[in-house]
N, C-alpha and C positions, 0 to 999 in steps of 0.2 A: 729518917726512916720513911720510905713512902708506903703510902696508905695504898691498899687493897681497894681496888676499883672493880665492884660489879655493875652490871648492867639496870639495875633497879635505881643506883645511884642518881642517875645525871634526872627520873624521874622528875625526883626532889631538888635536887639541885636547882641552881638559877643559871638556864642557861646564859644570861647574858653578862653576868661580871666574871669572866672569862680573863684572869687574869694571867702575865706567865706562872707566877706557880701554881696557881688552882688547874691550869693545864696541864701541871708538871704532878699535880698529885690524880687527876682525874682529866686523864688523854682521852677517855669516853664522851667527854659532855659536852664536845664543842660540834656546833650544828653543822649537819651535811647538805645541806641547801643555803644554799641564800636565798632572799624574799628582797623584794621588792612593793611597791602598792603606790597605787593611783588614790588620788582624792578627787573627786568630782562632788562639788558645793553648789547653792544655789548662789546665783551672781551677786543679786543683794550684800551678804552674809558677808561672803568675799570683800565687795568694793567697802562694805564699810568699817573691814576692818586694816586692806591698804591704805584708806582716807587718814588713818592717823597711825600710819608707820607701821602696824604688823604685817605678819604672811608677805614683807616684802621680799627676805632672802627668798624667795620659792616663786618661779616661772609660771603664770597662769596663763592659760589658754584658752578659747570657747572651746567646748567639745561641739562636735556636728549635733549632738540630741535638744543643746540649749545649758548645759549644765559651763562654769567654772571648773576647769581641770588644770591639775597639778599634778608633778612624778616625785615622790621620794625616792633617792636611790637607794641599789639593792645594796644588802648588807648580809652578813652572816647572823648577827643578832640585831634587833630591832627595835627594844626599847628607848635606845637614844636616840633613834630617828622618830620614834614616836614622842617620846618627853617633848623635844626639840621642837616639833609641834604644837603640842599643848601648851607649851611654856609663851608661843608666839597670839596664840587666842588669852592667857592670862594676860599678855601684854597688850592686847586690843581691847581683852576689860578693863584693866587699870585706866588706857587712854582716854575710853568710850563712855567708858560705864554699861557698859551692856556686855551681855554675854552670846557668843555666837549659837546659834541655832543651828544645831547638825541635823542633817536632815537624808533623808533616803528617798526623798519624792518631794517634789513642790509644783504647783499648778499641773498636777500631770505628767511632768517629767522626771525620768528615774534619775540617782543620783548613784550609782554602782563604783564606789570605791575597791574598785579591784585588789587583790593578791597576786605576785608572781612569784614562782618558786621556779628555782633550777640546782640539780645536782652540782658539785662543786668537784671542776677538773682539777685542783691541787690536792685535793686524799687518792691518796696509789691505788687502793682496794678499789674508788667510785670509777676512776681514770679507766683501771686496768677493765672495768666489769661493766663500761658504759650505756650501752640497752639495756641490762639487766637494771642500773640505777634509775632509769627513765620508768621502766617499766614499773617497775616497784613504787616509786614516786607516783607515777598518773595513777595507780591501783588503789592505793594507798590514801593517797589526798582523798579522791574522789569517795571513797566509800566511808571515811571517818569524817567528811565534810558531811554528810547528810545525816550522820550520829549528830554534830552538834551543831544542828540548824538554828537554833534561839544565839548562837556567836557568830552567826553571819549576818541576820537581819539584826534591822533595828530597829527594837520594838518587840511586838508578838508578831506583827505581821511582816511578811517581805512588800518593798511597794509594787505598785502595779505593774503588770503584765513584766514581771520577772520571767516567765516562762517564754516568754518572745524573745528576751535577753539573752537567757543564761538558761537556753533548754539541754535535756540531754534525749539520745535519742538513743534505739535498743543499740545500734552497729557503735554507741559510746559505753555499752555498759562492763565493766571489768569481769575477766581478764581481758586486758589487751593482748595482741601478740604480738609477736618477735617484729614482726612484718610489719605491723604497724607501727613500730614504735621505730625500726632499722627509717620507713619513707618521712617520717615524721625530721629525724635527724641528717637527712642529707642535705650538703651545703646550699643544695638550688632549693629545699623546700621555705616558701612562701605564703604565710598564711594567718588570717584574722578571724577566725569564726567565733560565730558567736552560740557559743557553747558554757553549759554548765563549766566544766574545767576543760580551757581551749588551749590548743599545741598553736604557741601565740610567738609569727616572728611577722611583724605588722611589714617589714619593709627588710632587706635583705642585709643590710650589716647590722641589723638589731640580732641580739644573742638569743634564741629559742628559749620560752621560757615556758611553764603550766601556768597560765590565767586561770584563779579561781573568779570566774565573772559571777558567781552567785553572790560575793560578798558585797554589803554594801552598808556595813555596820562601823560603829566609831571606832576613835583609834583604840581606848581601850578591850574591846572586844577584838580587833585587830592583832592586839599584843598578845590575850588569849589565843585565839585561834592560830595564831602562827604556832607558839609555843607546843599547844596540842599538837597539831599536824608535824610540824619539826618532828615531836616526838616520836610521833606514830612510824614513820619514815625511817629515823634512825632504827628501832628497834627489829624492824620489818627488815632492814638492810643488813642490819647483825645476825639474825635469823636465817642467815645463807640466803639472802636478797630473796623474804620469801612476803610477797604482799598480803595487805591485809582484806578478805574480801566475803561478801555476802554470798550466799546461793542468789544466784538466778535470779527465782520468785520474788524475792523482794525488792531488788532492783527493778522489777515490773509492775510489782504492787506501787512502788512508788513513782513510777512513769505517772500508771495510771492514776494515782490520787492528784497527783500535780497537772496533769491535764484535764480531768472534770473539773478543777476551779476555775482554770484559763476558761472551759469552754461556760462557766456561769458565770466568768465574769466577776471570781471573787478571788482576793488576794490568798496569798498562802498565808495563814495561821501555824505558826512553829510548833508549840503545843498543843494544839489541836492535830496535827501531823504526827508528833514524834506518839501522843496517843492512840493514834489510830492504826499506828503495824506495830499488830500484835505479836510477840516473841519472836523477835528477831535471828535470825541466824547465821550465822559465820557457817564459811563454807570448810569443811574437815581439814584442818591445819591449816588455816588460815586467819584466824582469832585474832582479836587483841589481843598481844600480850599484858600481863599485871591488873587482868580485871578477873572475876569469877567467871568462871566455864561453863557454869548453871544458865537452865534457860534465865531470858527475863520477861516479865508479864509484857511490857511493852516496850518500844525506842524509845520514850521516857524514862525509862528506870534506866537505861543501858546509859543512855546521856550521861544520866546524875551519877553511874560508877565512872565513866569516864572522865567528867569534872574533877571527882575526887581522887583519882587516882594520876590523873595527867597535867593536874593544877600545880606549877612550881611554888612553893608556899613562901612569896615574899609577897609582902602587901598588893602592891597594883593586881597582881595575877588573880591573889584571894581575893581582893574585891569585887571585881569583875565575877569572878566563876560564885561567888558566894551567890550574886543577885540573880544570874542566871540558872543555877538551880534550884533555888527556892522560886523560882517562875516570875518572877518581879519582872517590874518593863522598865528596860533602862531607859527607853525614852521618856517616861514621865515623871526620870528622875534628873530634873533637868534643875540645874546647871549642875547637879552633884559630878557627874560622870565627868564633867573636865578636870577633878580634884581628884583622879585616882591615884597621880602620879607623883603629884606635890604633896596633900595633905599629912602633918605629921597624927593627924588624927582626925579620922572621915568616919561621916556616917551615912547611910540609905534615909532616905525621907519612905518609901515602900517596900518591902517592908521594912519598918522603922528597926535597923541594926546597923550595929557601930563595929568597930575591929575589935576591940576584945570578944565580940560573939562570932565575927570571923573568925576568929585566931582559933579559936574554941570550936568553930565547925570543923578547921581543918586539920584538929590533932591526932583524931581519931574516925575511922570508919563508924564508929555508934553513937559517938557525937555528931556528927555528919549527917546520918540519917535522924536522929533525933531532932536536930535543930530543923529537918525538911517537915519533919512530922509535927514540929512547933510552928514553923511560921511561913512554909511553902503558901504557896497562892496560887499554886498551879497541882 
């Protein structure tokens, strides 16, 4: 007998063990984008962990900024391409004895481990409705990328002059139009900007993809935030391909907060940001779906329902989203964060919680808030 598939489902589900029958019981879950993502390390980190055989399957390159870069390719789900990762720095600790140092910035130079996302020409519906997908997608991404800003840096801060990186500008802020989104997709369009989320086809037989260049966070936050954004996407696309997007004002509130620090010369702070715009707003039918309708006191509180509601609840996912809504710095939870994927039983060194208090944040929305209210830091 096959099971009744609603839309709430694939939520919760794990998008990525996608098996034939779990396909065959829940044709909703399997993801409309592919991702992709760059790694850009600091060379050190890199050479000394090919010095005794890791990160050799994987093609390194200088980037022109000074960084160590690498491409994972794009896939429909991404956990294995992450494991597969993490599993190769396990391997350089066993060798080494030492643990790699992820890093977002070193001597000054950024280390922007990019996203690529692209709608997916074999589903009939994305094929048949092609701008409309693109559309929804750059809307989409763009406006639930700045919902969960603590899953793209790493740390509380972004590194330096991110805004010179991965700025957005008002003629970038959602909605896009037909128009743009029709010159974006023509076979002669050519193009690398350097934008918050950039219409990225570096050179002419590379396939057009959305670059989220704001990201520059580890893999496990990588495995979050794709998941989240998948989501968001998918649901927006069921929704009669209807994007998810902010009024106006707040996409300029946050122009402007993001360029007084570039102009003091102070890094972006996540939670100091997502605290400071104040009650956020979706613009009239255009909402998340599966969060509360009610205002929120601020883009922190909007964050923390969208961790809990958009967090697929198998371990890696819940550890990640646990530390980042309780405000924890995964940077200074170092070497825990390469254990999200392997460990049959992990814990935070800050705050000090283990997966039974995961497991137990994420059963329930008043445990959820509860356990924020016990041991949040933020």
């Amino acid at each position: 007998m096959r099971w009744t598939w609603t839309p709430r489902d694939f939520l919760i589900e794990d998008l990525v063990h996608i098996t034939p029958t779990l396909y065959y019981h829940y044709p909703g879950s399997v993801a409309l984008m592919t991702v992709g993502m760059e790694v850009e390390q600091e060379p050190g980190e890199v050479e000394g962990c090919l010095n005794v055989g890791a990160l050799k399957r994987y093609k390194w390159d200088y980037d022109a900024s000074g960084p160590l870069e690498t491409a994972l390719p794009p896939k429909i789900t991404y956990v294995f391409e992450l494991r597969k990762f993490v599993e190769e720095i396990e391997k350089c600790h066993e060798e080494s004895g030492r643990w790699f140092h992820w890093t977002n910035e070193y001597e000054g130079i950024g280390c922007g481990s990019h996203l690529h996302f692209r709608p997916r020409e074999d589903i009939e519906p994305i094929k048949r409705n092609w701008v409309d997908a693109w559309r929804v997608a750059y809307d989409t991404i763009f406006t639930v990328s700045l919902i969960i800003l603590p899953a793209l840096c790493f740390g509380h801060t972004c590194r330096r002059e991110l805004w010179r990186w991965a700025p957005f500008e008002t003629e970038d802020f959602p909605p896009t139009s037909t128009e743009t989104v029709s010159y974006h997709l023509r076979d002669e369009y050519q193009g690398h900007p350097y934008s918050w989320l950039a219409w990225n086809r570096h050179y002419r037989q590379k396939p057009l993809t959305l670059e989220l260049r704001a990201f520059e966070g580890h893999p496990g936050q990588a495995l979050l935030a794709i998941s989240i954004l998948q989501k968001a996407v998918k649901v927006a696309i069921h929704n009669n391909f209807t994007p998810v997007l902010f009024e106006r004002d707040l996409y300029e509130t946050l122009w402007t907060w993001f360029d007084s620090l570039e102009d003091a010369g102070r890094r972006i702070d996540v939670f100091e940001t997502l605290t400071s715009i104040d009650r956020p707003r979706f613009l009239e039918g255009h909402q998340l779906p599966y969060i509360r309708r009610g205002e929120y006191e601020n883009m922190l509180e909007l964050f923390r329902e969208v961790i809990f509601n958009y967090t697929t609840r198998t371990l890696p996912y819940m550890r990640v989203a646990s530390l980042l809504a309780l405000g924890g710095n995964i940077k200074y939870n170092y070497p825990n964060y390469w254990q999200i994927f392997t460990e049959d039983r992990f814990c935070w060194q800050e705050p000090a919680i283990c997966d039974e208090e995961i497991k137990e944040m994420f059963s329930s929305s008043d445990r959820y808030w509860a356990m924020i209210r016990r041991h949040g830091v933020v």
